[in-house]
C-alpha positions as CSV (number, residue, x, y, z in Angstrom):
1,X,74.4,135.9,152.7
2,X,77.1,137.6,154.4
3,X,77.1,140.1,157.6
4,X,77.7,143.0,155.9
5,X,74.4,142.3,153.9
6,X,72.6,140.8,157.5
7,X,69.3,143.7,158.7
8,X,70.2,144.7,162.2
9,X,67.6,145.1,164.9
10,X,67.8,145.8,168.5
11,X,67.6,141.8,169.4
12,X,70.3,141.4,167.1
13,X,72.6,143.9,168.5
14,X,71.8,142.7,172.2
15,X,73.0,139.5,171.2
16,X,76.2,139.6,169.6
17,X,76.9,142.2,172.6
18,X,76.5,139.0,174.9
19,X,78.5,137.3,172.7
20,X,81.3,139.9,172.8
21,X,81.4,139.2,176.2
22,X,81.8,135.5,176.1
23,X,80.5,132.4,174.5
24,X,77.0,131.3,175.6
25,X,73.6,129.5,175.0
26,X,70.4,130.9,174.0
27,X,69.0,130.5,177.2
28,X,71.4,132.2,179.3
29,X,71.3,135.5,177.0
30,X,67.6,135.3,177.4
31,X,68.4,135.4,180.8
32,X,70.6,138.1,181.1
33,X,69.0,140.2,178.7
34,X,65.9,140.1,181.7
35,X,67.9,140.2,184.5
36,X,69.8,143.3,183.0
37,X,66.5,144.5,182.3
38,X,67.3,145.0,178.4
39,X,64.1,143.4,177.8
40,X,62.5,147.2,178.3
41,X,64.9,147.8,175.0
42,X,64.8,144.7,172.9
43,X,61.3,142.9,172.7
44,X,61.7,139.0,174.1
45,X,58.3,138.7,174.7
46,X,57.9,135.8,172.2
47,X,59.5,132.8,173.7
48,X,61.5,131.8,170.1
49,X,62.2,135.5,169.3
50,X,66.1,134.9,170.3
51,X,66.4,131.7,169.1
52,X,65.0,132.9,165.7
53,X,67.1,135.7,165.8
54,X,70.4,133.3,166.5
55,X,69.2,131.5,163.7
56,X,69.4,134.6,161.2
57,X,72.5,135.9,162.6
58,X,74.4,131.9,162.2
59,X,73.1,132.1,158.6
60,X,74.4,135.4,158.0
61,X,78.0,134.1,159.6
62,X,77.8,136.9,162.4
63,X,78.2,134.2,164.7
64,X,79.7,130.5,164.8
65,X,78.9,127.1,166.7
66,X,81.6,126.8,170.1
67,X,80.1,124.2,171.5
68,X,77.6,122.0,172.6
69,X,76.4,121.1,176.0
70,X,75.4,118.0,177.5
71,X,74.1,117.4,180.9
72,X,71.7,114.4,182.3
73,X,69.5,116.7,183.8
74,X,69.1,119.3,181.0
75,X,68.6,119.4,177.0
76,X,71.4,120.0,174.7
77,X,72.3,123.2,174.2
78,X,74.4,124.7,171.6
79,X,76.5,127.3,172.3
80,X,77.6,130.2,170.1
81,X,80.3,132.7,169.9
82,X,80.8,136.0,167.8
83,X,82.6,135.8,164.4
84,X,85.0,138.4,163.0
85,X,82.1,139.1,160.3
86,X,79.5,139.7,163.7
87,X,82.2,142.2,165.6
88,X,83.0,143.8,162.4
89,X,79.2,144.1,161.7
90,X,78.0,144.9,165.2
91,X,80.2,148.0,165.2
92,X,79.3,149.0,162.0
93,X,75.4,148.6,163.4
94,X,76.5,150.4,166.8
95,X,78.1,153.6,165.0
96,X,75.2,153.8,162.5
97,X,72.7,153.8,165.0
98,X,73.9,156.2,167.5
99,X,75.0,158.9,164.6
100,X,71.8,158.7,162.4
101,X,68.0,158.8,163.5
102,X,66.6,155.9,162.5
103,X,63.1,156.7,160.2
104,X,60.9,154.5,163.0
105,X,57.1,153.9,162.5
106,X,55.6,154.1,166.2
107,X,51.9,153.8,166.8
108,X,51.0,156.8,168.1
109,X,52.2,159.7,165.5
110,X,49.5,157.2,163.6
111,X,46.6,157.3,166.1
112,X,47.1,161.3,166.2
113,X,46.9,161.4,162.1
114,X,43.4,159.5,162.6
115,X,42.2,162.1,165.3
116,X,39.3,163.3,163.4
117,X,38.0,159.8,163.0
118,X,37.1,160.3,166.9
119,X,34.7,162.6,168.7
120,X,36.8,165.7,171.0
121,X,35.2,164.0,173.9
122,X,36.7,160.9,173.4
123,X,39.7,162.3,172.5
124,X,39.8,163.8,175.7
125,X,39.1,160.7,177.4
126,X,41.6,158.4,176.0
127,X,44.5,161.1,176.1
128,X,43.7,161.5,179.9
129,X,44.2,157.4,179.9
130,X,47.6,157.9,178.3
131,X,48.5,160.8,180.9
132,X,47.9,158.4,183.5
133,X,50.1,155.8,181.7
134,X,52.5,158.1,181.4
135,X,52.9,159.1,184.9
136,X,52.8,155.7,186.5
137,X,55.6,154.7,184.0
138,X,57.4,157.9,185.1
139,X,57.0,156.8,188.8
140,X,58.3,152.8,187.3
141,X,61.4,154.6,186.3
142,X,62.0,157.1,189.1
143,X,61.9,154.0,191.5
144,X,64.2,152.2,189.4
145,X,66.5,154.9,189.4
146,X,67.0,155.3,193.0
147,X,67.5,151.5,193.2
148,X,70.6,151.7,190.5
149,X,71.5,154.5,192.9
150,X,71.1,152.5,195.4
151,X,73.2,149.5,194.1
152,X,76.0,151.7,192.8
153,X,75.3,151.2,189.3
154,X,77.4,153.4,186.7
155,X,75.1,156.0,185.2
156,X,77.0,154.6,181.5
157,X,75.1,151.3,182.5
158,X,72.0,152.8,182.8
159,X,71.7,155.7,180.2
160,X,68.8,153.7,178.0
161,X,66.5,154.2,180.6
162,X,67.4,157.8,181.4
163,X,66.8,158.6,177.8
164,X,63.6,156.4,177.6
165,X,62.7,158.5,181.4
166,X,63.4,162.0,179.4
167,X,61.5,160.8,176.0
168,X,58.4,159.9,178.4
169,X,58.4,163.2,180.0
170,X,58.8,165.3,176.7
171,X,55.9,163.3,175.0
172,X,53.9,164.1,178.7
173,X,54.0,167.2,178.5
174,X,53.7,167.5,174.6
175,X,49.9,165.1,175.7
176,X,48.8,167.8,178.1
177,X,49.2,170.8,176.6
178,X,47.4,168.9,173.8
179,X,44.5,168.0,176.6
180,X,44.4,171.8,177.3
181,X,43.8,172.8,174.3
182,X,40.7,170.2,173.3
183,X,38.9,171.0,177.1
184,X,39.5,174.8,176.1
185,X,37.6,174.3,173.0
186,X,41.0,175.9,170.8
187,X,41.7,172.4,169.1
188,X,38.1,170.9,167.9
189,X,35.7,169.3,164.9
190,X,33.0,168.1,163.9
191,X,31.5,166.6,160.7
192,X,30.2,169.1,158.7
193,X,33.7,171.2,159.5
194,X,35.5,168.1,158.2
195,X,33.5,167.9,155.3
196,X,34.2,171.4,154.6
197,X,38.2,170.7,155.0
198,X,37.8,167.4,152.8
199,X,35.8,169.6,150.2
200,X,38.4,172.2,150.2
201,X,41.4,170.1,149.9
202,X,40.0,167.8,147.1
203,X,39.5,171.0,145.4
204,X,43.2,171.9,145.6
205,X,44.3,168.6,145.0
206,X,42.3,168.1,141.8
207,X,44.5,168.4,138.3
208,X,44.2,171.7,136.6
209,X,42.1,171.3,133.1
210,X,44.3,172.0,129.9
């Protein structure tokens, strides 16, 4: 296997950006990747996600063995560094992702699609639940906006979470005018009007007889 042949994902990319910085251990790019807070960008939430992922990218030759550390009061660790292959690649990765849309699957264009499964009232109800949601991780973000502020931080080092801040309040917005129009009664169905649209498109669907 070979780099240019390796299948990028965010943890991937993360990591050899560590490792651009410097040589390092697993455990201190799981660190950094929280106390940067990247881990709202790249999930870490399984304990051997980066380990696993180290693993791919050493077999794929986007990163090398450097060293290994040895301390009485610690395991070994092994630490890696980026290859030529990994720089070479993680550019490649970085231009392709910010110039192309990636075709992403996210849960929620598939909980719409299976709308009419549900009643309008409970529709209503657990649309109202993701309003809230929305808003407290609106107020989540505005607070830790105003601490980056507050610490100085470059808006370059923080432009993730402005676009993740300005994706929540698009998709907010996009929720409640939804939530307006099921209370209003102009977005609604019930069985025997879904049987009636099932009906009618199996009808247009079927094969014409020759």
């Amino acid at each position: 296997m070979t780099g240019r042949t390796q299948r990028r994902s965010p943890l991937a990319v993360q990591l050899l950006l560590l490792l651009e910085e410097e040589p390092m251990h697993a455990y201190r790019m799981q660190g950094m990747i929280k106390e940067r807070r990247k881990d709202r960008i790249v999930n870490i939430a399984q304990r051997n996600s980066v380990y696993q992922t180290l693993d791919r990218l050493l077999r794929a030759e986007l990163i090398t063995v450097h060293d290994t550390e040895r301390t009485p009061s610690r395991p070994e660790r092994t630490v890696y560094r980026i290859t030529d292959a990994g720089r070479d690649t993680l550019y490649t990765w970085l231009h392709t992702m910010l110039a192309t849309p990636a075709r992403e699957f996210p849960e929620f264009p598939v909980a719409l699609a299976a709308l009419p499964a549900l009643t309008p009232d409970l529709a209503v109800e657990l649309l109202e639940a993701r309003v809230q949601a929305l808003h407290d991780r609106l107020d989540e973000a505005a607070a830790e906006a105003a601490e980056a502020e507050r610490m100085g931080l470059p808006r370059l080092f923080f432009l993730e979470e402005e676009y993740r801040r300005a994706v929540t309040e698009a998709e907010l917005r996009w929720v409640e005018g939804l939530l307006d129009d099921l209370r209003a009664g102009r977005l609604t169905w019930d069985r025997e009007w879904l049987e009636q649209v099932s009906a009618r498109l199996n009808g247009l669907e079927a094969p014409n007889d020759v």
